[in-house]
C-alpha positions in Angstrom: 44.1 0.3 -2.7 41.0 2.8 -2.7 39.5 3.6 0.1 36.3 1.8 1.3 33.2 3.6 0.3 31.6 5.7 3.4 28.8 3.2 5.2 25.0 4.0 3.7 23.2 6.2 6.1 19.8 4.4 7.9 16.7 4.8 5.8 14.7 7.4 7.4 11.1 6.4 8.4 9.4 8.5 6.0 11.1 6.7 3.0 10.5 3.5 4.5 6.6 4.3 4.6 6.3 5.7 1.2 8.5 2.1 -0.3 6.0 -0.3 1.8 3.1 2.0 0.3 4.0 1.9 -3.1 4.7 -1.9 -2.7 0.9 -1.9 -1.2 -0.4 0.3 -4.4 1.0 -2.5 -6.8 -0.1 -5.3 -5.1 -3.4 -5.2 -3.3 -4.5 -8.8 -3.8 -1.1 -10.8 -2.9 0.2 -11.2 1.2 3.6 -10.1 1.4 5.8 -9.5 4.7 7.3 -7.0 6.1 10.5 -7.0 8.5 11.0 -3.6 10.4 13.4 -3.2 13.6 11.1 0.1 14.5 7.8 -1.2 16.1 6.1 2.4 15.3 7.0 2.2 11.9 5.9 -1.0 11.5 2.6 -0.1 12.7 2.2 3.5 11.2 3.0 1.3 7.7 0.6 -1.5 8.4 -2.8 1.2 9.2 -1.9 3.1 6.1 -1.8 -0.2 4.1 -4.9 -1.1 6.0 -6.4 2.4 5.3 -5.6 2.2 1.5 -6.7 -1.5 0.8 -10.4 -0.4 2.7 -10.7 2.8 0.3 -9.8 0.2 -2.3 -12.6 -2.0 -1.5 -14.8 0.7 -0.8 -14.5 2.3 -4.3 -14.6 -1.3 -5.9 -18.1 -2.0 -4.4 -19.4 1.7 -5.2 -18.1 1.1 -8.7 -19.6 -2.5 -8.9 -23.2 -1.2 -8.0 -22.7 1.5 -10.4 -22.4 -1.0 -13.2 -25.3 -3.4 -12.0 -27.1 0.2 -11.8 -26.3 1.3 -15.4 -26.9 -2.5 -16.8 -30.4 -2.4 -15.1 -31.2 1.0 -16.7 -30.0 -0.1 -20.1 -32.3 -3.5 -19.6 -35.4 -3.4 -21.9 
């Protein structure tokens, strides 16, 4: 018999963050859940999503009213 593989070590926070941002980054317009035994974690990860999705918004509007700028100065 081999012997049983050594147990996997604990993600560490960091890694944890970066996985829940990148899952953010892909998906900004679907809900999706997050289970976390760290309460600080859990809360550092849900106001960098927060943080991300506003500058997301923020630079969709800016972007918008460029357009409606651009279409109005192209207008005859």
């Amino acid at each position: 018999m081999s012997p049983a593989p050594p147990p996997s070590s604990p993600p560490q926070p960091a890694s944890e963050i970066k996985k829940i941002l990148a899952a953010a980054a892909n998906s900004t317009t679907r809900s999706f859940w997050i289970v976390m035994p760290d309460t600080d974690l859990a809360l550092t990860a849900a106001r960098s999503i927060r943080a991300a999705a506003q500058a997301s918004l923020r630079w969709r509007s800016q972007a918008f009213a460029f357009r409606t700028e651009a279409a109005e100065f192209d207008a005859p």
